[in-house]
DRENTORKOL-3810 file (N, C-alpha, C; in nm, 4 decimals):
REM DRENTORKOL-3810
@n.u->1.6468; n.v->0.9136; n.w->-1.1154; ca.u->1.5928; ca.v->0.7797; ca.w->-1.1267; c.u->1.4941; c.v->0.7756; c.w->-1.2428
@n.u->1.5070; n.v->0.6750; n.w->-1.3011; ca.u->1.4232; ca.v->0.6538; ca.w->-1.4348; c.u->1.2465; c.v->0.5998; c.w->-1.4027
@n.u->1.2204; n.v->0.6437; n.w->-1.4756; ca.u->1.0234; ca.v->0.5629; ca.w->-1.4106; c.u->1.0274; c.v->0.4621; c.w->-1.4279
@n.u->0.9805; n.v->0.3650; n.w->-1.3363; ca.u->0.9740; ca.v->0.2421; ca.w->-1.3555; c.u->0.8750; c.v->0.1707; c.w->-1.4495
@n.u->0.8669; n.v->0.0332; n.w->-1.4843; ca.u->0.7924; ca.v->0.0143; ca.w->-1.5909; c.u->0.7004; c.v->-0.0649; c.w->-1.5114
@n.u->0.7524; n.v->-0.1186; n.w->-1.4248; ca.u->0.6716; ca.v->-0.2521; ca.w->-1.3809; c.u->0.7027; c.v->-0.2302; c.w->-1.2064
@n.u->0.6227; n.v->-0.2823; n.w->-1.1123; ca.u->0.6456; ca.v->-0.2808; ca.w->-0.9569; c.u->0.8064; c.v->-0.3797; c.w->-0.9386
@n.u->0.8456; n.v->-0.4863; n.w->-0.9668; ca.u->0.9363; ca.v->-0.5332; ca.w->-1.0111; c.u->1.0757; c.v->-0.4325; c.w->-0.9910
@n.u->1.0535; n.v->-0.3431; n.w->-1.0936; ca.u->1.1850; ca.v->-0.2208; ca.w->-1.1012; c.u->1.1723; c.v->-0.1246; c.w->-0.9888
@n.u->0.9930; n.v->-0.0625; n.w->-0.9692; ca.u->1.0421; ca.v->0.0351; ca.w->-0.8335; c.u->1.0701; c.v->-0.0047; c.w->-0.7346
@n.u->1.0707; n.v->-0.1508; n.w->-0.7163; ca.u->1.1270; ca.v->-0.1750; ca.w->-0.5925; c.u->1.2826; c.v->-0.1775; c.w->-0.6097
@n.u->1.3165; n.v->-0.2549; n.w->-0.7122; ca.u->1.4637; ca.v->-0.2551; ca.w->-0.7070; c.u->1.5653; c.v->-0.1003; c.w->-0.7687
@n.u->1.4382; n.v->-0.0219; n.w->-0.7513; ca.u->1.5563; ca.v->0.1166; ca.w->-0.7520; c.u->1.5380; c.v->0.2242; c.w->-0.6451
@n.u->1.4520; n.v->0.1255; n.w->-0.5572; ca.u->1.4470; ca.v->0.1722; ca.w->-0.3922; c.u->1.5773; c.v->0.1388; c.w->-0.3346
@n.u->1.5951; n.v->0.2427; n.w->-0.2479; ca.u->1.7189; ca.v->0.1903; ca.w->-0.1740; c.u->1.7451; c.v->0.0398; c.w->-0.1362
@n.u->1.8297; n.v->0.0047; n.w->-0.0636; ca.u->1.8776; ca.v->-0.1333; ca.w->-0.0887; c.u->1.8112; c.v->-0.1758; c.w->0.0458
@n.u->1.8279; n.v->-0.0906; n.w->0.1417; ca.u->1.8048; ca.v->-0.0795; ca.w->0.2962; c.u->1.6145; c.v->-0.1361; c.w->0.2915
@n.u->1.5876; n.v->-0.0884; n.w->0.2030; ca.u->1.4407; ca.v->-0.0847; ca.w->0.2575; c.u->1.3178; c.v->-0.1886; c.w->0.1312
@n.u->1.4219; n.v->-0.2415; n.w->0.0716; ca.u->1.3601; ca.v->-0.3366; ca.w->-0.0799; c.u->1.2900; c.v->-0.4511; c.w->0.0076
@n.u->1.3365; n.v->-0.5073; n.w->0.0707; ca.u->1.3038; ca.v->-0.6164; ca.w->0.1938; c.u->1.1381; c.v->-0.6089; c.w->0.2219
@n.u->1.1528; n.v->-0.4447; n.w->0.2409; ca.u->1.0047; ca.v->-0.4016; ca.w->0.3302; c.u->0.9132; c.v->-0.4141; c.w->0.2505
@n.u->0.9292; n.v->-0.3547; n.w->0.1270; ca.u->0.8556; ca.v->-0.3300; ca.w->-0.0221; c.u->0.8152; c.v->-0.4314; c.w->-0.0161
@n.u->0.9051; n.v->-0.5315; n.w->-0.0525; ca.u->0.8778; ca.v->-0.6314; ca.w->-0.1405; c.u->0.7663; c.v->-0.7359; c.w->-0.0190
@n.u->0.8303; n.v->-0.7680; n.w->0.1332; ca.u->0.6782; ca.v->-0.8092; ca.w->0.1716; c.u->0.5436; c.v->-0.7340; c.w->0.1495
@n.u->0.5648; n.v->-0.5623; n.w->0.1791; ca.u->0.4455; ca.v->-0.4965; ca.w->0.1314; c.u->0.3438; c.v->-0.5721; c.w->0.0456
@n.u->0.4127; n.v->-0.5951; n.w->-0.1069; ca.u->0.3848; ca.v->-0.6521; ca.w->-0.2212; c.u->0.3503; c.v->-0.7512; c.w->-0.1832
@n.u->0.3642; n.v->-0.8965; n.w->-0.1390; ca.u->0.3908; ca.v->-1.0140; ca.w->-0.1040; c.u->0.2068; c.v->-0.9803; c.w->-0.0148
@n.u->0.2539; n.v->-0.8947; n.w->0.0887; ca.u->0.1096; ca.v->-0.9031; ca.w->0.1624; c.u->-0.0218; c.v->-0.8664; c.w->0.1041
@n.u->0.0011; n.v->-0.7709; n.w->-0.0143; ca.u->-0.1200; ca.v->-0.7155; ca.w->-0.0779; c.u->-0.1021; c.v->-0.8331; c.w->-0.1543
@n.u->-0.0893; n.v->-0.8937; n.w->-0.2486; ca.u->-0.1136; ca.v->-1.0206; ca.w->-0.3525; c.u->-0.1447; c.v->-1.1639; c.w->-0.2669
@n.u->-0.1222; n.v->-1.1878; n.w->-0.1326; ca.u->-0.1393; ca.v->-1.3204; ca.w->-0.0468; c.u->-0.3137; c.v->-1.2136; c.w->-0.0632
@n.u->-0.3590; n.v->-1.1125; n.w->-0.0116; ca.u->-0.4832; ca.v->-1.0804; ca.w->0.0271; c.u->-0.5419; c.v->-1.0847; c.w->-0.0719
@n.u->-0.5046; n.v->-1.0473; n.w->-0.1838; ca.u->-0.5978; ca.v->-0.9930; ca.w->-0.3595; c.u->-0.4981; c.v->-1.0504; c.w->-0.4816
@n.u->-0.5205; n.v->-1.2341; n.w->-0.4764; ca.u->-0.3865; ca.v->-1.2337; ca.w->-0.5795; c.u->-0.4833; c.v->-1.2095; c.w->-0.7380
@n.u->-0.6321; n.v->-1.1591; n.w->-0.7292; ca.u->-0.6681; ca.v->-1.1159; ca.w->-0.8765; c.u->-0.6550; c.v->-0.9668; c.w->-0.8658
@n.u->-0.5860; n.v->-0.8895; n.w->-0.8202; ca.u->-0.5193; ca.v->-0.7221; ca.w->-0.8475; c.u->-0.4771; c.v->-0.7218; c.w->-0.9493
@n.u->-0.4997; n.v->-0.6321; n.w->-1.0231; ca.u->-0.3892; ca.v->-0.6141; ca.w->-1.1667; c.u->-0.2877; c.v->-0.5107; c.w->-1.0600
@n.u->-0.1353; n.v->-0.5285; n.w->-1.1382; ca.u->-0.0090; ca.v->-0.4700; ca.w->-1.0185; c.u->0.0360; c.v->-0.4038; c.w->-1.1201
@n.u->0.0257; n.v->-0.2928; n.w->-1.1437; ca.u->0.1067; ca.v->-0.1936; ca.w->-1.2378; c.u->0.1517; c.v->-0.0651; c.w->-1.1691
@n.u->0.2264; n.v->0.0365; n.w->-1.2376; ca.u->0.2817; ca.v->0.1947; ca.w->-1.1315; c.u->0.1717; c.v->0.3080; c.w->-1.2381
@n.u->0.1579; n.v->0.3780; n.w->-1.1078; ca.u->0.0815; ca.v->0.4171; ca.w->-1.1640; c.u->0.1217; c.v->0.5752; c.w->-1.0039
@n.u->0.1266; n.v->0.6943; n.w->-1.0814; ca.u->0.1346; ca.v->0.8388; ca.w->-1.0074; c.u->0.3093; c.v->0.7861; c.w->-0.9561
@n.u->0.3654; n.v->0.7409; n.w->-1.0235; ca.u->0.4961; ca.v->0.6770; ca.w->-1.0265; c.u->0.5583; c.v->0.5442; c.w->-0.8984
@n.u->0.4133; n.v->0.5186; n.w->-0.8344; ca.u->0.4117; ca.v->0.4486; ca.w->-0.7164; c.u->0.3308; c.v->0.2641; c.w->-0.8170
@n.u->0.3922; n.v->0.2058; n.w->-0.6709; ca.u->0.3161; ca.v->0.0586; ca.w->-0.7185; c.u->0.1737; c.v->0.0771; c.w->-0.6796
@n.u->0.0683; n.v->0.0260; n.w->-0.7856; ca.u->-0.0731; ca.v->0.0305; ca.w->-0.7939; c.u->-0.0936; c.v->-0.0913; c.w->-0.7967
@n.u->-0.2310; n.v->-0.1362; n.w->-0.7402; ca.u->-0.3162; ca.v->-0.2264; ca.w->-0.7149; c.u->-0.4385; c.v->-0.2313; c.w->-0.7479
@n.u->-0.5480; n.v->-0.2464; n.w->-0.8525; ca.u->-0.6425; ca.v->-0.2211; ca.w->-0.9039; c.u->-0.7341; c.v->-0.3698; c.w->-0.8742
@n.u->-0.8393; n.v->-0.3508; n.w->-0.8005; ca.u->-0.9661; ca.v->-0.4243; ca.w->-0.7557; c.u->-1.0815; c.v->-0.3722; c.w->-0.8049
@n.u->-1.1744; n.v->-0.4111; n.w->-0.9303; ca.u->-1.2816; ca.v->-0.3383; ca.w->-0.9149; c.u->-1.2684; c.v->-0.2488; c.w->-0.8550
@n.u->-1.2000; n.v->-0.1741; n.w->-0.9331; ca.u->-1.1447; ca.v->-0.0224; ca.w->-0.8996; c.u->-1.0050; c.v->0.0136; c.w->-0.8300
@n.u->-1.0081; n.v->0.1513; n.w->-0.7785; ca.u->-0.8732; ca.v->0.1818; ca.w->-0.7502; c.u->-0.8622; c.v->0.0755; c.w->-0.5849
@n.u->-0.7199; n.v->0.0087; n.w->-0.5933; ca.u->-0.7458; ca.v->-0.0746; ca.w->-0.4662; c.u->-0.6363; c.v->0.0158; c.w->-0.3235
@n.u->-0.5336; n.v->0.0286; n.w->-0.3855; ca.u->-0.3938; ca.v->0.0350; ca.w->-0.2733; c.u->-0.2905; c.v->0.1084; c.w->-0.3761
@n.u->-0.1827; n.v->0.1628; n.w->-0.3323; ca.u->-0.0850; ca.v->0.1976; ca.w->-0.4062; c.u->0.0332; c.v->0.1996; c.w->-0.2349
@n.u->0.1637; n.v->0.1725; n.w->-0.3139; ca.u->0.2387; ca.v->0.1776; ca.w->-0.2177; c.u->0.3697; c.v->0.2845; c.w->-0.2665
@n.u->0.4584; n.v->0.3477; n.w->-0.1917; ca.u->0.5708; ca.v->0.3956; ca.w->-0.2424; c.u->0.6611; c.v->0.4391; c.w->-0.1211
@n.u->0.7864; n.v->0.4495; n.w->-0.1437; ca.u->0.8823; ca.v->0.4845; ca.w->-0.0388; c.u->0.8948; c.v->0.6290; c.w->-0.0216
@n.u->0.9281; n.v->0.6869; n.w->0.1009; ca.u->1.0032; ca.v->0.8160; ca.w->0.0834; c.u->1.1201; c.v->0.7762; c.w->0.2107
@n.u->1.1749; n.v->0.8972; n.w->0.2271; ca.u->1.2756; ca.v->0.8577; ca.w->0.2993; c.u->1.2817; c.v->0.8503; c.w->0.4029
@n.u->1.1645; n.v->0.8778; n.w->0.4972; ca.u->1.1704; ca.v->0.8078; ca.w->0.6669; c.u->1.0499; c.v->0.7017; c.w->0.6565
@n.u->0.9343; n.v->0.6766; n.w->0.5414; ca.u->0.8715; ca.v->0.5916; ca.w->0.5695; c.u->0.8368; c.v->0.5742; c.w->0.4526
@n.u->0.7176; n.v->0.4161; n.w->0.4444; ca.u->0.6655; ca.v->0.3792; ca.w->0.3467; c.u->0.5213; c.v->0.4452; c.w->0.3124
@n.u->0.4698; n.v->0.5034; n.w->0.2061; ca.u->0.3324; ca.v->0.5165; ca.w->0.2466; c.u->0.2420; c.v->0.4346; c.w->0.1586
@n.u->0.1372; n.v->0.4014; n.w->0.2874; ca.u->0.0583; ca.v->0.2912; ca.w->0.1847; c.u->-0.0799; c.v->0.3936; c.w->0.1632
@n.u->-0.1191; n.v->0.4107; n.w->0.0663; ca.u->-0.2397; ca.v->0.4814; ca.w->0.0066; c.u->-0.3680; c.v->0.4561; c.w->-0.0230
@n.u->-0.4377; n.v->0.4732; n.w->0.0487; ca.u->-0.5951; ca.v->0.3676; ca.w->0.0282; c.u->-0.6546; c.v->0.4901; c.w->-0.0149
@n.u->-0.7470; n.v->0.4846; n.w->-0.0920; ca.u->-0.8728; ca.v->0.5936; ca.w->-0.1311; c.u->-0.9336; c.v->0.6171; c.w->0.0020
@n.u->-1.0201; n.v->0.7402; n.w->0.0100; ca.u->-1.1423; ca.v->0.7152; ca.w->0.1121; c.u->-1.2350; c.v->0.6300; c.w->0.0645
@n.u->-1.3092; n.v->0.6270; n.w->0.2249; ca.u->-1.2957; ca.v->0.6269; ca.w->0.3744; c.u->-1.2130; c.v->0.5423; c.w->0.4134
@n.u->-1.1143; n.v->0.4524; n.w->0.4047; ca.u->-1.1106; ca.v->0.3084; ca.w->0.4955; c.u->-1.0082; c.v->0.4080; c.w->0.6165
@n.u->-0.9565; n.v->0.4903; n.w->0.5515; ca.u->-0.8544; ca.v->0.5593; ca.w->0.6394; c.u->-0.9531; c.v->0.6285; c.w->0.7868
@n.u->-1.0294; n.v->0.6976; n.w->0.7264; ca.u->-1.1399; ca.v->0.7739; ca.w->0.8226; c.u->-1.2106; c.v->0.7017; c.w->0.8783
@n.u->-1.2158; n.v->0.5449; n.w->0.8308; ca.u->-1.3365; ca.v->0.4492; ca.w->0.9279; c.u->-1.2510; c.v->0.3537; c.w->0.9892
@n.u->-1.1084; n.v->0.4059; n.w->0.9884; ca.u->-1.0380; ca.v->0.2953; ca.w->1.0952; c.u->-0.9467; c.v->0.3948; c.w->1.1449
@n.u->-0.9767; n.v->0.4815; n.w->1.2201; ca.u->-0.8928; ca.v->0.6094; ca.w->1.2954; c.u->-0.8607; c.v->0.5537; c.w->1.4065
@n.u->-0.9374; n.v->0.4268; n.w->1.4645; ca.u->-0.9552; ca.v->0.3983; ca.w->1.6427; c.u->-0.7974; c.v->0.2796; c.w->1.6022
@n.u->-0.8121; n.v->0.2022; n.w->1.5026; ca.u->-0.7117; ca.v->0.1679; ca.w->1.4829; c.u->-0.5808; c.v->0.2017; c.w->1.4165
@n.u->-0.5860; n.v->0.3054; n.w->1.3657; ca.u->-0.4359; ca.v->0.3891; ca.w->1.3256; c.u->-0.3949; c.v->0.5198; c.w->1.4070
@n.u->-0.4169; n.v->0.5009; n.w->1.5381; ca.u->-0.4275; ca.v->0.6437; ca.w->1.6488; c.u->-0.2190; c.v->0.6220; c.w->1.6279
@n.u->-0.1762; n.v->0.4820; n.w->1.6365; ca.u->-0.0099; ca.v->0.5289; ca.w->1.6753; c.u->0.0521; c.v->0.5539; c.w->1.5144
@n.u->-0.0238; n.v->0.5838; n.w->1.4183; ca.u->0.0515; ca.v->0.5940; ca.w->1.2798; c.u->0.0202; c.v->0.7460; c.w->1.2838
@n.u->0.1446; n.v->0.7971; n.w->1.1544; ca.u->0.0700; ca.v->0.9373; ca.w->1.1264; c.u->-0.0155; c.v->0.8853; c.w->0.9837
@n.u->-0.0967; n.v->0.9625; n.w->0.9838; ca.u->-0.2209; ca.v->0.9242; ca.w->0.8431; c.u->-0.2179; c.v->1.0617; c.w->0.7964
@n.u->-0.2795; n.v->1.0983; n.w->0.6419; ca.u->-0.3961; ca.v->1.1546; ca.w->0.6032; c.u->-0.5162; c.v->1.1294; c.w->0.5486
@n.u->-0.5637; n.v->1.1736; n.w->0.4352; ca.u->-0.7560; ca.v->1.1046; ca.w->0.3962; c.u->-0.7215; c.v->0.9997; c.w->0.3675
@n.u->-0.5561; n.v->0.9953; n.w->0.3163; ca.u->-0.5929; ca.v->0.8041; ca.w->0.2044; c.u->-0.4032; c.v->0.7861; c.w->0.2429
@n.u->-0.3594; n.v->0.8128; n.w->0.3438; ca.u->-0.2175; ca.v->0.7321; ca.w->0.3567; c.u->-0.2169; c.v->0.7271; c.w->0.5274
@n.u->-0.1497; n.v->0.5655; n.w->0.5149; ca.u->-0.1073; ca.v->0.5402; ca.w->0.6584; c.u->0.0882; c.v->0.5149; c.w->0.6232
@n.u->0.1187; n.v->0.6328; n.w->0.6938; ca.u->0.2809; ca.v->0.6141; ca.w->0.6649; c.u->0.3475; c.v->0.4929; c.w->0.7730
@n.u->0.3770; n.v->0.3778; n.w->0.6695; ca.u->0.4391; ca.v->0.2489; ca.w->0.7910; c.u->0.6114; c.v->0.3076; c.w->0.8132
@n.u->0.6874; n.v->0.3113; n.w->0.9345; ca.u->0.8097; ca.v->0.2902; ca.w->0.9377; c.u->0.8700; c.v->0.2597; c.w->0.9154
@n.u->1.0091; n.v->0.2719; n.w->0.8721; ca.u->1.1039; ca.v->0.2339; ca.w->0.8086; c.u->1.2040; c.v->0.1341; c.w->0.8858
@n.u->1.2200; n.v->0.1597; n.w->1.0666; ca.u->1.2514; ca.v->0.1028; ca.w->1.1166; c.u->1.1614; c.v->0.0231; c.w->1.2348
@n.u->1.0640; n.v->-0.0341; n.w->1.1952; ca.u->0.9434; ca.v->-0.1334; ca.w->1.2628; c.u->0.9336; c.v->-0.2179; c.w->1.1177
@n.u->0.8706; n.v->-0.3788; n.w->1.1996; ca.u->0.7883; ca.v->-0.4577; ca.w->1.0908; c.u->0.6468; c.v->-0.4254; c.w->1.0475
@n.u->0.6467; n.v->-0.4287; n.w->0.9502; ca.u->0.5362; ca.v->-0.4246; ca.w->0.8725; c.u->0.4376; c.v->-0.4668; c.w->0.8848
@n.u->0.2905; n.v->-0.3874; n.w->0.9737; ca.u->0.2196; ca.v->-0.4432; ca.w->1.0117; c.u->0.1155; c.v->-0.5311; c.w->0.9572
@n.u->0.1338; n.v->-0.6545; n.w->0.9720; ca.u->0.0462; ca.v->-0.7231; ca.w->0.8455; c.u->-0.0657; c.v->-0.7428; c.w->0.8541
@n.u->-0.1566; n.v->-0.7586; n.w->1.0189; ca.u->-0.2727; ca.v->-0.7416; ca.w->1.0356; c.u->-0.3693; c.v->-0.6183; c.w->1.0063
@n.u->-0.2792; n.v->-0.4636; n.w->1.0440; ca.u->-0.3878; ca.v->-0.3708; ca.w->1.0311; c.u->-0.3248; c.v->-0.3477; c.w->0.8957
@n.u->-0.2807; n.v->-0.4250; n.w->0.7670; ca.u->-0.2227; ca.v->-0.3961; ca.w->0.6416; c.u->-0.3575; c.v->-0.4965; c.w->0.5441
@n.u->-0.3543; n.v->-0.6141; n.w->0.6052; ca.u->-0.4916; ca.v->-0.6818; ca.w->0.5683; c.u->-0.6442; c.v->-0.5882; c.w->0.5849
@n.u->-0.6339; n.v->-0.5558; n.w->0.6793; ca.u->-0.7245; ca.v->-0.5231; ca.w->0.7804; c.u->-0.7855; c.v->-0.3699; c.w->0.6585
@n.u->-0.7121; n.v->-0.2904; n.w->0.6414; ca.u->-0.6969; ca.v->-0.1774; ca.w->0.5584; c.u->-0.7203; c.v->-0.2102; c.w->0.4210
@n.u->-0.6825; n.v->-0.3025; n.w->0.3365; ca.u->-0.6542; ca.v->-0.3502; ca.w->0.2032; c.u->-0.8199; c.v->-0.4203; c.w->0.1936
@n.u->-0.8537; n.v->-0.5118; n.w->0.2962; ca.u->-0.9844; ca.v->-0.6420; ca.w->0.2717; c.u->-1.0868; c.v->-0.5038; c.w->0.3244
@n.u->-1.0798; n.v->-0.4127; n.w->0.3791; ca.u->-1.1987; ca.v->-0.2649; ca.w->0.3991; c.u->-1.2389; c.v->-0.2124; c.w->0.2671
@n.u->-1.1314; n.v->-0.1895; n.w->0.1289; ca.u->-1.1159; ca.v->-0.1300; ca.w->0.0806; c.u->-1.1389; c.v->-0.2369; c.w->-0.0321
@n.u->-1.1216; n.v->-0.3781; n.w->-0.0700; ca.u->-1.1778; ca.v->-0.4606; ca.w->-0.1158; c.u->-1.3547; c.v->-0.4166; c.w->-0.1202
@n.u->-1.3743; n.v->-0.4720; n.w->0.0092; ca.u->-1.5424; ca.v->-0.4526; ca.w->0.0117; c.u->-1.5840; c.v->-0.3127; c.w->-0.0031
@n.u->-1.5398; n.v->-0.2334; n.w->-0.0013; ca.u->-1.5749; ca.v->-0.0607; ca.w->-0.0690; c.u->-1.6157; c.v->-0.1091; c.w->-0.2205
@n.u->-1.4980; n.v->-0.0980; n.w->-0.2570; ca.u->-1.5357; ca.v->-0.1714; ca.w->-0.4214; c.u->-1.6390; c.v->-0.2579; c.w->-0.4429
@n.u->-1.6209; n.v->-0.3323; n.w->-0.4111; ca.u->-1.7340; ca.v->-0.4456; ca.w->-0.4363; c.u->-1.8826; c.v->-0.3931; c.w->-0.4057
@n.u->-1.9219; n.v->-0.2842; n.w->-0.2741; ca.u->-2.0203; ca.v->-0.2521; ca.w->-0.3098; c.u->-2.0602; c.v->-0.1293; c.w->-0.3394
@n.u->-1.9767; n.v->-0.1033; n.w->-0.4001; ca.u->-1.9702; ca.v->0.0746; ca.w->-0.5151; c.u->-1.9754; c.v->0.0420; c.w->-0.6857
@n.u->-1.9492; n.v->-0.1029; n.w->-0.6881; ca.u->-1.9690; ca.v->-0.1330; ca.w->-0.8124; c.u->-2.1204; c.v->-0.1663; c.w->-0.8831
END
């Protein structure tokens, strides 16, 4: 697969099965932060907020969405049924896309920025 240039292409050289998911992914991070600059970036889609915001990318049993620390470590009580590490909550491939604890994760990580700047 070729690197993508734009979020645009890595979605559409994601499998076909799972472009759907992406693309609300996308859809939900820009309804929350439509001033993000959206570029790829570590070959994944990036999201830049006064600083690093979100990055998203596929693998093949799940999506992982990538937050910097802490928001991951200060919302453990709410990601107990995901698997996580310091900065990814892996969403399923076969569940909807949770859009509350996806806000919930993204608007944490908003206000990080905002007062680290």
């Amino acid at each position: 697969m070729k690197k993508a240039k734009d979020v645009e292409e890595y979605i559409n050289q994601a499998p076909f099965e799972i472009q759907d998911k992406l693309r609300g992914l996308r859809e939900i991070i820009k309804e929350i932060v439509p001033l993000a600059k959206e570029k790829i970036s570590y070959g994944m889609a990036f999201y830049e907020y006064k600083g690093r915001l979100v990055y998203f990318g596929y693998q093949k049993k799940h999506i992982g969405l990538y937050i910097p620390p802490p928001v991951i470590e200060n919302n453990t009580d709410l990601l107990k049924d995901y698997v996580t590490t310091k900065s990814a909550v892996h969403l399923s491939l076969d569940k909807k896309l949770p859009k509350a604890l996806i806000t919930k994760l993204v608007k944490d990580r908003i206000k990080w920025n905002e007062s680290n700047k």
